[in-house]
N, C-alpha and C positions, 0 to 999 in steps of 0.2 A: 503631235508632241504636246504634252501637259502644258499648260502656261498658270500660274502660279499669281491669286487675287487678291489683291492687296483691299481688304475689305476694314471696314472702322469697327467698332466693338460695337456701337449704335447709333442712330441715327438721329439728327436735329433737323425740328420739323417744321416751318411758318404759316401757321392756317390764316385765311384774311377771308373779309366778308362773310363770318361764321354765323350773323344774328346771333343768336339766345348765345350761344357755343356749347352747344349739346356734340355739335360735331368732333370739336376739340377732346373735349371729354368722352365722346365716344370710341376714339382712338387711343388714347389712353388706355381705358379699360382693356380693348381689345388688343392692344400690343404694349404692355406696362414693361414688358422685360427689352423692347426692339427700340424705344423710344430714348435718346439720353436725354432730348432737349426737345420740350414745346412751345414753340411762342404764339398766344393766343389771340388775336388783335382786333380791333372793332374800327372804324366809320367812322359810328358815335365817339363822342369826346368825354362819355364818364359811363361809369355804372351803372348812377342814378337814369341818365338816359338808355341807356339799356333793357332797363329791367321796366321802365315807363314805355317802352315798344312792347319787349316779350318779357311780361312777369312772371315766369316759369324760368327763367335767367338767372331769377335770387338764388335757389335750392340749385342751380346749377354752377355756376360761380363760388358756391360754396362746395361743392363736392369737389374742383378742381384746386382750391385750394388745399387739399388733403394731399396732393401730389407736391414732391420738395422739387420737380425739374419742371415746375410749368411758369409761365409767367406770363400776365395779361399787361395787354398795351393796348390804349384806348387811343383814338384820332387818328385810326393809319389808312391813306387812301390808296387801295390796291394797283391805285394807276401810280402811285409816284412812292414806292417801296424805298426807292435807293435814295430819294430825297429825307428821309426819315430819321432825324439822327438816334433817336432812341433804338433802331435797328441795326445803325451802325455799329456797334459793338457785337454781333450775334453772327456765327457762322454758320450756313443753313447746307443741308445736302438737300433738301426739297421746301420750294412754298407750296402750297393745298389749296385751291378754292374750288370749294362744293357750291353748285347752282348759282353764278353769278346774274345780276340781273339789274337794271335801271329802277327798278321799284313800280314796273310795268310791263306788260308784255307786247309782242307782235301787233296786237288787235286792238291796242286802247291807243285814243292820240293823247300827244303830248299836254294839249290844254285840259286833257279830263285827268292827267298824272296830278296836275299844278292843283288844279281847285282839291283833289283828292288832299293833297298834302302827303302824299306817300314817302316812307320814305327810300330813298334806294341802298341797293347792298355795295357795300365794297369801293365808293368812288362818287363826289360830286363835282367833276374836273369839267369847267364848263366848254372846253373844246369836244368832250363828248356829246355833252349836252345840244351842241350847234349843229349838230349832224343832220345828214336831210331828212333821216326819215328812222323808225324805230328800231330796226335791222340794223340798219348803220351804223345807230347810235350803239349796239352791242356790237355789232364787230368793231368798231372804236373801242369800245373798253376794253376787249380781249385784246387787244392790240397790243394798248396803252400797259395792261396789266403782265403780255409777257416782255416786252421791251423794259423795263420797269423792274421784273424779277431776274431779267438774262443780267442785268444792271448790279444787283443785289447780289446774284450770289457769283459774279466774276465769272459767269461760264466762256468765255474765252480759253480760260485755260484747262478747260475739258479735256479732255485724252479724242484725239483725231482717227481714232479708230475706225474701221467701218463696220465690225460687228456689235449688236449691243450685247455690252458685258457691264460688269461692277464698273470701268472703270471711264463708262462716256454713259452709264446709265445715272451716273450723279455728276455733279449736281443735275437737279432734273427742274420741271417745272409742269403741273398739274394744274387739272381741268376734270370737274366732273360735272358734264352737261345733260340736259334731256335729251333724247333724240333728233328731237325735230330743231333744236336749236343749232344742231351740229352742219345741219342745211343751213335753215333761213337766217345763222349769224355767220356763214361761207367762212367756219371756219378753216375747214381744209387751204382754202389759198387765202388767210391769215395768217400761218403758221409756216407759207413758203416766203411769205415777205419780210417774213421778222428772223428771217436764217436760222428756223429749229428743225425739227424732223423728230417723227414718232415715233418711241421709242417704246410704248406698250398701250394698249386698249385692253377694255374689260369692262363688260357691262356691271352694272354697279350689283345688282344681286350677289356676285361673286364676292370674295373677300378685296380688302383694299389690295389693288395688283405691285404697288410700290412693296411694300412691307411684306406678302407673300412671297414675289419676287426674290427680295433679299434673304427671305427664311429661305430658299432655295439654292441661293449660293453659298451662303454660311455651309449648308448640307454639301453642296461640291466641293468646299476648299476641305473640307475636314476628309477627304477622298485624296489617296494618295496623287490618280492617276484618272486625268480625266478631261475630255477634247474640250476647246472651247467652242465648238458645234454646240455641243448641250445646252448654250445659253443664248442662243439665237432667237431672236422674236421672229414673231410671224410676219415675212415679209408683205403681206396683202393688208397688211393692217387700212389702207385710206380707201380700200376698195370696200373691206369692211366697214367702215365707219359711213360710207354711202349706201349701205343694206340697210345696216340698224334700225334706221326709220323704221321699217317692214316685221324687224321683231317683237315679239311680246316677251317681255321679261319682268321675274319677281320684282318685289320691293328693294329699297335700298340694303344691303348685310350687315351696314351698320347702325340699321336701326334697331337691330336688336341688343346694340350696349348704349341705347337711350338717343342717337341720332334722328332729331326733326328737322326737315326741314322747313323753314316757314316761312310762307309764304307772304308776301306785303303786295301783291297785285291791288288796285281800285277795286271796291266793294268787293273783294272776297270771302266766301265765309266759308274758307279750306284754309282754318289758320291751325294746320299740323302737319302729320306727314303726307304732304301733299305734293306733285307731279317729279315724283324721283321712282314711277314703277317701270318708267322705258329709259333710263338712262345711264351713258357711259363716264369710267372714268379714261382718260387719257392724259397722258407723259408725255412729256418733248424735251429733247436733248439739244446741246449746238450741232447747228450744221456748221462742216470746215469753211473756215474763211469766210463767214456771214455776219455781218453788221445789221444791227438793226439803228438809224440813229434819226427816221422819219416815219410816221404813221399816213400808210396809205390814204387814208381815208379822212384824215383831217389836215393833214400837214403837219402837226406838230414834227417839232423835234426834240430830239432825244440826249 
């Protein structure tokens, strides 16, 4: 029997830890009619500081200013969303973070990040920072970052559904990671302890899967007659995401409406689109009756 989608006209959207925000803006471009609302957000605490990291930022920030539904907020730490009051005001059906990172990777220690001076994306919350070791320290901030947005955008009150549809596939919360970080930051049982559940993968060559997604069920509710089978995710999706490693796949899809990602590793000199040509994006939904109100891995709470 039909079941009938109560779907929004479009969609509001919160990118964090964007660097330059080529990201931001490159969403835009690429979905200008699916988007009502952007919220653009930075780390940094100004523009000036922005554009003194990635000066490719200025002519960016200035293109996004040509959009009437976008709006940039400087100082937001990806770990404490819900603590934000300039966010309080904003009702989101998705936040977005494209390659989150400490400002160093797996292979550099800690005291080579410090004298670097790097800086990192998304989060200087120093209970991450305490973590034993650099894996850690990321699975801590993914932690930190979805308990944080399950915060922000109320998903308690998701639809307890067990199929994904419109109506437990929002509000959502996004992740687009390397490959290999999908291992060695163990996100899979990150994501069990903080009570989400996957609700789509897609390696990132393909188009953004959120927004695709949603172009597809606008397409089914405009269909008189039509099962909610059709809108089944692929169940194997975690067994998936333990392959991935293994595959080869294009570049980012949305580097072709001007998406870089950039990179702040110590001594890099891959400061552009650099290590997003094996990586996925991934969604998570509430799991029924799941609290997240401590972090495995450092004890905070919540």
């Amino acid at each position: 029997m039909a079941e009938n989608i109560d779907l929004p006209d479009k969609l509001r959207i919160l990118t964090v830890g964007d660097g330059d925000f080529s990201c931001s803006l490159a969403l835009m471009r690429a979905y200008p009619l699916l988007i009502q609302q952007l919220v653009a957000t930075s780390l940094l605490r100004s523009e000036k500081d922005v554009v003194e990291i990635y000066p490719q930022a200025s002519n960016i920030i200035q293109s996004l200013s040509s959009f009437d539904n976008i709006e940039i907020i400087y100082g937001v730490d990806a770990t404490k969303l819900h603590k934000n009051l300039d966010l309080s005001e904003f009702e989101f059906d998705c936040v977005m973070f494209h390659h989150p990172h400490l400002g160093y990777d797996d292979n550099v220690s800690k005291e080579e990040t410090e004298q670097e001076n790097v800086p990192s994306k998304g989060t200087q919350s120093n209970e991450i920072q305490a973590a034993s070791n650099l894996s850690k320290r990321h699975e801590c901030l993914l932690t930190h970052y979805m308990c944080s947005s399950k915060l922000l955008l109320n998903m308690n009150k998701a639809s307890k559904m067990k199929k994904y549809d419109a109506k437990n596939l929002l509000p959502c919360i996004h992740l687009c990671l390397c490959a290999s970080s999908i291992e060695n930051w163990n996100v899979l049982e990150v994501v069990n302890q903080v009570g989400l559940q996957f609700a789509w993968e897609s390696p990132t060559a393909a188009a953004s899967p959120l927004l695709s997604f949603y172009e597809k069920l606008r397409e089914l509710k405009i269909k008189s007659n039509y099962q909610m089978d059709d809108l089944q995710i692929n169940p194997n999706i975690e067994k998936r995401l333990k392959e991935c490693k293994r595959a080869k796949r294009k570049g980012h899809w949305l580097g072709r409406y001007g998406y870089r990602h950039q990179a702040t590793f110590p001594n890099s000199t891959h400061f552009g689109n650099f290590a997003i040509s094996n990586s996925y994006h991934i969604f998570l939904t509430q799991k029924v009756h799941m609290q997240c109100s401590t972090c495995h891995v450092c004890g905070h709470t919540f």
